[in-house]
N, C-alpha and C positions, 0 to 999 in steps of 0.2 A: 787818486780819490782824496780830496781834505773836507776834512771834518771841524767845519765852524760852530761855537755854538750848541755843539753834539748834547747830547742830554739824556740817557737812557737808563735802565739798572743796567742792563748787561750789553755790551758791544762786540758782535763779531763779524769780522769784515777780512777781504781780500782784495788785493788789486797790486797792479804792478807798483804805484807809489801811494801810500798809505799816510795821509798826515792829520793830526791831530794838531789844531791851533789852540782851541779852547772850547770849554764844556766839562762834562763830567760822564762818567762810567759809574754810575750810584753802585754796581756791585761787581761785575769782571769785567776783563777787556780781553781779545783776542784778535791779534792784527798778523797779518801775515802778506809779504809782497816783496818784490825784490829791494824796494827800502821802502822803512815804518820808522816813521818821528814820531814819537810823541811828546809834542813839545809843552814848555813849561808852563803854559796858559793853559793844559787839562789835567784834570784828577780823574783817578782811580780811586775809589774806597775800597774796594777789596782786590783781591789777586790779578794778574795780569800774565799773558803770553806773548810775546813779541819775537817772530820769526822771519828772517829777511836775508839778504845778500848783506845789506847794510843796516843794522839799526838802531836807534838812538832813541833813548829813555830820558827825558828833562823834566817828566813828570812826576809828582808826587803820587807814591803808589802807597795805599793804606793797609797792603797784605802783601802778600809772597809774588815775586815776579821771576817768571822765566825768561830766558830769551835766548836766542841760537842765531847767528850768521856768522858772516867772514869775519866783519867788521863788525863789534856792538860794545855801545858806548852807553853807561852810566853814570847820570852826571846830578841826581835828584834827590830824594827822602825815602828811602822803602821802610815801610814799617816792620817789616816780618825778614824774610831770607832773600835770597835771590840765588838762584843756580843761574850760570852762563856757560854757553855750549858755543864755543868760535875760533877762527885760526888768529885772532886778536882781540882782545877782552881789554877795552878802557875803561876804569875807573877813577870819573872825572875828581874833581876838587869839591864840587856839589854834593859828591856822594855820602849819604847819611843811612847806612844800612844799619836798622834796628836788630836784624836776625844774622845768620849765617851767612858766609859767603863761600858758595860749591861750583867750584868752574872748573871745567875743561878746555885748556888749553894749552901751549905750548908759548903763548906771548901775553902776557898777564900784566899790563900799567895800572898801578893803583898810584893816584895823588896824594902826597906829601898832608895836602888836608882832606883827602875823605877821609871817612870815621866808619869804622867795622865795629860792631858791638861783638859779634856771636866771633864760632872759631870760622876760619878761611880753609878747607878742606881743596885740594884738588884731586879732581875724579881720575880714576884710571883711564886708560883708551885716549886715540885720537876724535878729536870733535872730526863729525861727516864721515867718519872711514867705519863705522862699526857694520858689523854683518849683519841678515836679517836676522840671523840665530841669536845675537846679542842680548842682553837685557833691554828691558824696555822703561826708559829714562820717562819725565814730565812731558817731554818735549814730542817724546813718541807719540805718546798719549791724546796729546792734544790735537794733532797732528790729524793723528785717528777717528779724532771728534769730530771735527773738521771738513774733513774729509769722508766722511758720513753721515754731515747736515748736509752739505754740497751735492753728495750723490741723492739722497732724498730732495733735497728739494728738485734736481735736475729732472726727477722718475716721476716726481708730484707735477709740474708744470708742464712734461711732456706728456702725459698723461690726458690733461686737461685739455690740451691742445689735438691731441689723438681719439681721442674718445671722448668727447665734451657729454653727447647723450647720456651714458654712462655714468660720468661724475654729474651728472645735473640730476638724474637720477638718484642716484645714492645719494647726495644732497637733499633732496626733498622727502626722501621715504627715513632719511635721521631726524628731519626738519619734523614734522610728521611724529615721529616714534623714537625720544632722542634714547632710549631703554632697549629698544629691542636689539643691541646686536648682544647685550649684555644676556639676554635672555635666554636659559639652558631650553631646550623640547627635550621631552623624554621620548623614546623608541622604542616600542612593544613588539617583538616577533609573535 
């Protein structure tokens, strides 16, 4: 899936290859797919989640960026932190992190010219190996989110497709009365 031109407050998207050429994210981005670029032709203004087998940040991120894979590469401007969760964590020449740097990893390349403002913490535990019982990281989290627009929306559009009378129903009786589901009745015995 590449995204030309993208233009949104908020971005949340899935697919096996996830690429950002150019546009903007006016307020979050969320990409997730077995590789996600997001390359130097897009902006982020606020926070950013990026989860993949491979993936690679060239974009200017205006908040706090996560990101988790095997491979994930930071090569851009972050204005806030960046946690990175991977069994190899590059941090390119480009890198310009205004916040913290919190990763998880066991292979950590940072360039001679990125530039780290805040401290470099590395997290306890192996990235991918934690149990369910674990703490629950950003990455969890979002993961979570995600993963619960996706089942709603699945249970919304099969719905629609299973019982259309029903939802065209409920459609027109809100359409109609957009107050009444808000409406308490009282119950007298």
């Amino acid at each position: 899936m590449a995204y030309e031109g993208a233009d949104a407050k908020t971005i949340v998207t899935m697919g096996e290859k996830v690429r950002f050429t150019s546009g903007e994210a006016r307020d979050k981005l969320v990409a997730m797919g077995e590789t996600v670029d997001v390359g130097s032709g897009f902006k982020v203004q606020g926070d950013a989640v990026a989860m993949g087998k491979t993936v690679t940040v060239s974009a200017p991120i205006g908040g706090d960026l996560n990101v988790a894979g095997e491979t994930v590469t930071i090569d851009s401007v972050v204005a806030g932190s960046v946690k990175g969760e991977a069994d190899h964590l590059i941090i390119g020449p480009n890198a310009r992190i205004g916040g913290d740097l919190k990763y998880r990893t066991d292979n950590l390349e940072i360039s001679p010219q990125a530039v780290i403002t805040g401290k470099q913490t590395k997290l306890v535990g192996s990235p991918h190996r934690r149990g369910l019982t674990g703490p629950k990281t950003p990455m969890d989290h979002a993961v979570g989110i995600l993963w619960g627009a996706l089942v709603t929306a699945v249970l919304a559009f099969g719905s629609t497709l299973l019982l259309p009378g029903l939802v065209g129903r409920a459609g027109d009786s809100i359409a109609k009365n957009p107050l009444m589901p808000l409406r308490s009745e009282e119950h007298t015995s």
